[in-house]
TIZAVO-99599 format. One record per residue (C-alpha): z, y, x; chain; residue in three letters. Coordinates in nm, 3 decimals. Layout:
N
REC         w         v         u   chain   resn
REC         Z         Y         X       A    ALA
...
***
This chain:
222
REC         w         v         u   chain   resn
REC     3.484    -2.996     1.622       A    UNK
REC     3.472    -3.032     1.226       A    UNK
REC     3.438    -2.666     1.211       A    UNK
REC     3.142    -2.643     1.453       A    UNK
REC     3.010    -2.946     1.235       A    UNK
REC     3.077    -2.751     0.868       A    UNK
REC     2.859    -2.470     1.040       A    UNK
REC     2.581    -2.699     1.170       A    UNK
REC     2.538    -2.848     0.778       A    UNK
REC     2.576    -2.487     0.626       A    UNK
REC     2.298    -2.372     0.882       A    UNK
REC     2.072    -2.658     0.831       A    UNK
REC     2.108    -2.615     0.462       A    UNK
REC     2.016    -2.233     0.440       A    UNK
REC     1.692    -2.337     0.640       A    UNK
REC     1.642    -2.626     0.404       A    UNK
REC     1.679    -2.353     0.077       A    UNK
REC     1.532    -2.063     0.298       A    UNK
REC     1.182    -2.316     0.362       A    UNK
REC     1.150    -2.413     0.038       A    UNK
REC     1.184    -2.038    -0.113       A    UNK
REC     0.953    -1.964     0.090       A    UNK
REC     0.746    -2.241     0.001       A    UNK
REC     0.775    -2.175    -0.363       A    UNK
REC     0.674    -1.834    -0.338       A    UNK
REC     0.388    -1.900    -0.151       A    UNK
REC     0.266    -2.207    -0.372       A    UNK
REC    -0.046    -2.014    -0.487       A    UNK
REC    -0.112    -1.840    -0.141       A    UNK
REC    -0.451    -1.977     0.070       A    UNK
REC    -0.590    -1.871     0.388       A    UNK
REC    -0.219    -1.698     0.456       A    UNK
REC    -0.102    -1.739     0.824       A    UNK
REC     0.270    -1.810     0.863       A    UNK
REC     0.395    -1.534     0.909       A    UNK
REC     0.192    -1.374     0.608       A    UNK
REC     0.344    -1.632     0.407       A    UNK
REC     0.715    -1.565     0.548       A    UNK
REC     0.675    -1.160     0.515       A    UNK
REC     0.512    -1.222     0.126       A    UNK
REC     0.879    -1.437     0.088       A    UNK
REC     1.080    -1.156     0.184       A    UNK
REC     0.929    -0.833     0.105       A    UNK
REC     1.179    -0.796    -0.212       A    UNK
REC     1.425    -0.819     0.059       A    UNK
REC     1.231    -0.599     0.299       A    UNK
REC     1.204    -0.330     0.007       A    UNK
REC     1.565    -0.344    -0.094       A    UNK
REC     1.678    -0.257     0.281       A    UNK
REC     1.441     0.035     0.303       A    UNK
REC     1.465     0.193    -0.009       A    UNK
REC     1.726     0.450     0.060       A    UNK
REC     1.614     0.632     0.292       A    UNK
REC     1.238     0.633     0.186       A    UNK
REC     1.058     0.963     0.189       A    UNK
REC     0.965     1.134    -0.098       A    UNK
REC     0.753     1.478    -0.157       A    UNK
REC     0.668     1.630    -0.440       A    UNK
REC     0.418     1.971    -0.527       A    UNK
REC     0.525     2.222    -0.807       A    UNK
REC     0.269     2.447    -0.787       A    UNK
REC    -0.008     2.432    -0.516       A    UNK
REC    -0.341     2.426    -0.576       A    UNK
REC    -0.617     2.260    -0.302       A    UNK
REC    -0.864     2.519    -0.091       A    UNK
REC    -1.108     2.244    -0.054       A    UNK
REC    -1.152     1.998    -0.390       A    UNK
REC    -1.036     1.692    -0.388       A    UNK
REC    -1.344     1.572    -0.582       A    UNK
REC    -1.598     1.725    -0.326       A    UNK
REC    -1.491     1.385    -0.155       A    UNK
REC    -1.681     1.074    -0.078       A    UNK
REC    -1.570     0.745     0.096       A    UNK
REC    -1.734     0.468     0.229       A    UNK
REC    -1.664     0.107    -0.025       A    UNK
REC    -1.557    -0.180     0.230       A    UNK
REC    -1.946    -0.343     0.079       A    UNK
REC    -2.105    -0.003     0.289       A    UNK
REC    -2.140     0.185    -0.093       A    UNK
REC    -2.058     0.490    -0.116       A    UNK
REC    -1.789     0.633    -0.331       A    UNK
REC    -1.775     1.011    -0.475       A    UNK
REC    -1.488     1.110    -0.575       A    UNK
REC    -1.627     1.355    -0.855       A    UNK
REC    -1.640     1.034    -1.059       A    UNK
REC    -1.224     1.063    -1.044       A    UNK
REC    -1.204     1.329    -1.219       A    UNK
REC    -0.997     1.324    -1.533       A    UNK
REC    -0.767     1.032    -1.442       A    UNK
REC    -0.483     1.029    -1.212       A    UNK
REC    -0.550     0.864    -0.843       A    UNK
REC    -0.308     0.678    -0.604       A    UNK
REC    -0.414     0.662    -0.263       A    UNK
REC    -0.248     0.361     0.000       A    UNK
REC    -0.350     0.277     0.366       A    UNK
REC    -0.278    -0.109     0.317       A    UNK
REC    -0.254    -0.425     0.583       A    UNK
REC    -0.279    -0.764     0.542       A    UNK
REC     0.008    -0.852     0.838       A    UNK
REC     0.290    -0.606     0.712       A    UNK
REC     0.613    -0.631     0.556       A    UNK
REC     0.484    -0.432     0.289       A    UNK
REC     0.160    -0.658     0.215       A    UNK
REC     0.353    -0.763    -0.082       A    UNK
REC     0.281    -0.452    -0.258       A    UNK
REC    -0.094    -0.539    -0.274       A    UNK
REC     0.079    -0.787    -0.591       A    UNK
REC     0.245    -0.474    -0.729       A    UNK
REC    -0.076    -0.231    -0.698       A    UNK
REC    -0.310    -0.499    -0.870       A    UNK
REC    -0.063    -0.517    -1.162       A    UNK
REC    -0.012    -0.143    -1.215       A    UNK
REC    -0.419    -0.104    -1.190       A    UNK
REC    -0.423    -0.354    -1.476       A    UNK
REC    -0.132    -0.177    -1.694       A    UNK
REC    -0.254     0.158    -1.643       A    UNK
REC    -0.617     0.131    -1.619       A    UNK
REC    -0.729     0.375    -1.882       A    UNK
REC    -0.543     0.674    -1.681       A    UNK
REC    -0.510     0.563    -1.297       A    UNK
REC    -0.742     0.437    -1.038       A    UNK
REC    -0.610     0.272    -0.717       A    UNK
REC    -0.773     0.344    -0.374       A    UNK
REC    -0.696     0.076    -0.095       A    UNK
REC    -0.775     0.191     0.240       A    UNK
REC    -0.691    -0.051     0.493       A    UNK
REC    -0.615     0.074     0.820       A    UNK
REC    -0.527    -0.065     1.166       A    UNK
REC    -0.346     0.208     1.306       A    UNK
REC     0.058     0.049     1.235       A    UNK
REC     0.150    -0.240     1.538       A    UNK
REC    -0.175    -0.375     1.498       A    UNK
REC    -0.130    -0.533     1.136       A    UNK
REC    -0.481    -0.509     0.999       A    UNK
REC    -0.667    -0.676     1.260       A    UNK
REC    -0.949    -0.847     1.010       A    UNK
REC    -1.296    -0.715     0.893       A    UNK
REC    -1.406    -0.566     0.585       A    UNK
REC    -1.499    -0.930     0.462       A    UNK
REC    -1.192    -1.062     0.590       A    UNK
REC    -0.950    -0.789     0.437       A    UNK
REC    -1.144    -0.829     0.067       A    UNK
REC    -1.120    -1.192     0.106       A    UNK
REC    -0.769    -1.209     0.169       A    UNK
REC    -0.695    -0.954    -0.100       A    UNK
REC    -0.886    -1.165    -0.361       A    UNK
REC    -0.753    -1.482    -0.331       A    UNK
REC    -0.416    -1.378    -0.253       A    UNK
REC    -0.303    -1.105    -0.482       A    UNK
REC    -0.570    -1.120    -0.704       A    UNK
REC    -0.677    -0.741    -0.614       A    UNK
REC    -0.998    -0.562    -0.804       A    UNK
REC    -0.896    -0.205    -0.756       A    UNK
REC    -1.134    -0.062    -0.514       A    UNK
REC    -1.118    -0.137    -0.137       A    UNK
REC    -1.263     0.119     0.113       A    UNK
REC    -1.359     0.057     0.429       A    UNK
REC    -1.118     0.021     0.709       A    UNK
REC    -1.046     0.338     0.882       A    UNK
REC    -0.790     0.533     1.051       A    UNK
REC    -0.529     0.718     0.864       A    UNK
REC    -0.359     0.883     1.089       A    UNK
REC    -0.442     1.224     1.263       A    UNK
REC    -0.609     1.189     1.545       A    UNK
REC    -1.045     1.260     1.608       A    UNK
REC    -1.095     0.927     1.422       A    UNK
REC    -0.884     1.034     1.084       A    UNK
REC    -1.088     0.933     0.783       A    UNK
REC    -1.233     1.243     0.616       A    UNK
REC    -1.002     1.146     0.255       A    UNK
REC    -0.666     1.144     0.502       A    UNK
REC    -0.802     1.453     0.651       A    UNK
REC    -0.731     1.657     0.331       A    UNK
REC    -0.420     1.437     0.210       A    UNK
REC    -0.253     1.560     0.512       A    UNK
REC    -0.396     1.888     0.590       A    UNK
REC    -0.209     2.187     0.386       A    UNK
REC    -0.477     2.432     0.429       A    UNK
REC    -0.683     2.127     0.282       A    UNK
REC    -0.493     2.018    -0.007       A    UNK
REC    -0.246     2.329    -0.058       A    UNK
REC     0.088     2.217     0.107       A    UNK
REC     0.125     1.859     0.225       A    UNK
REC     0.096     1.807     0.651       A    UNK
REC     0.234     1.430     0.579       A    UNK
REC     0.041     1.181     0.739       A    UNK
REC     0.148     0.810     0.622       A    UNK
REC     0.491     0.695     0.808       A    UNK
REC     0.390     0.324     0.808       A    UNK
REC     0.118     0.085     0.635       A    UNK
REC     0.136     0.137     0.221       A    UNK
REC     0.221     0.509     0.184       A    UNK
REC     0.169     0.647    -0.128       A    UNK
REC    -0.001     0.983    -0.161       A    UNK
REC    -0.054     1.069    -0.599       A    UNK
REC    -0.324     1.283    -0.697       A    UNK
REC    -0.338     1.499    -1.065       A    UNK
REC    -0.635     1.440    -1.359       A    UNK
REC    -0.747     1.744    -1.203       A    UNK
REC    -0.739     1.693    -0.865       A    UNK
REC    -0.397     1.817    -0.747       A    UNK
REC    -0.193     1.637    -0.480       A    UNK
REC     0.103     1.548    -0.698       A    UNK
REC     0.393     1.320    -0.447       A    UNK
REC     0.388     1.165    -0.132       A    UNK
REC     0.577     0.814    -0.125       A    UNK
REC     0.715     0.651     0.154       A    UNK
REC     0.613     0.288     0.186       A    UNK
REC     0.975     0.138     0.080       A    UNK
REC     0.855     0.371    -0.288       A    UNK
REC     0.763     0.073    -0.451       A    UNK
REC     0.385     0.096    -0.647       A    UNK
REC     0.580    -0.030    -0.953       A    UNK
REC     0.928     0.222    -0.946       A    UNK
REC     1.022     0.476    -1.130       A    UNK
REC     0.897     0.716    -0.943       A    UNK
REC     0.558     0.628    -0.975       A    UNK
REC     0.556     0.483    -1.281       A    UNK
REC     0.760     0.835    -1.445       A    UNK
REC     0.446     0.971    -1.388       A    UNK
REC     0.210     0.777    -1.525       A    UNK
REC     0.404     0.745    -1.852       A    UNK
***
């Protein structure tokens, strides 16, 4: 009986800590559902048990049939975005979600757009197409990503990423090889990474565990 009881306190007391982590981590979040708030909490966790076995391509030498700057994409406002204006400065492309175990990495994105500004651009384009996990509008997705992480990297508007009739024309050519010279890759999950050269190479494909801040992206950039 008093070991059943030691158990019960050591239980209720992990809940107690585990709540107010979460709590504390969340202290700035608004408009967050639970389980956004709960999923923002653990994603260092979430990362750490994923990280091993996260994909990773990279080109040598290929060089794109079609351009990558004969592009365009549609801004989550209904603007349209050419991407000749990329040219020159190094581009990192993520399908994102708001409902994801990854959605953490919307903090890490924003703060490697502001420490690398004068040589990368970030392209978010959220996507619905992973369990569901972007279920909101353009509005709604912007919104979130505003008052939540802070995000002013440009947001495009939500789209499929993966390869079916509805694949949005950008994923088209990150995962076409006779597009972009040797990558079939379609994203595994919400928050893969595909890296694109100042002049307009595919560089890497990332897994989603390949955090927007590691080594491997950030070797790169340097």
């Amino acid at each position: 009986m008093k070991y059943l009881r030691k158990i019960v306190i050591f239980l209720f007391v992990m809940l107690l800590l585990g709540t107010a982590y979460v709590l504390y981590v969340n202290r700035n979040s608004k408009d967050m559902t639970l389980r956004q708030k709960f999923l923002k909490a653990v994603y260092p966790l979430f990362v750490w048990s994923k990280k091993k076995t996260a994909a990773k391509f990279t080109n040598e030498k290929a060089t794109p049939a079609v351009s990558f700057y004969s592009l365009t994409s549609t801004l989550n406002n209904g603007s349209s975005f050419s991407f000749e204006q990329l040219k020159g400065k190094k581009v990192l492309l993520v399908n994102t979600a708001s409902n994801c175990g990854y959605t953490g990495q919307y903090d890490e994105l924003q703060k490697l757009h502001e420490q690398y500004a004068d040589k990368l651009v970030i392209l978010g384009f959220p996507a619905n197409d992973f369990k569901e996990q972007e279920k909101g509008s353009d509005e709604e997705i912007a919104q979130f990503c505003k008052i939540n992480f802070g995000v002013t990297f440009p947001l495009m508007k939500k789209s499929t990423v993966l390869k079916t009739a509805d694949q949005n024309e950008v994923y088209k050519w990150l995962s076409d090889s006779t597009k972009n010279g040797w990558n079939n890759k379609a994203p595994s999950w919400n928050f893969s990474k595909y890296l694109i050269s100042e002049d307009g190479k595919l560089l890497n494909y990332f897994d989603p565990a390949v955090s927007p801040l590691g080594k491997e992206i950030v070797d790169q950039l340097q």
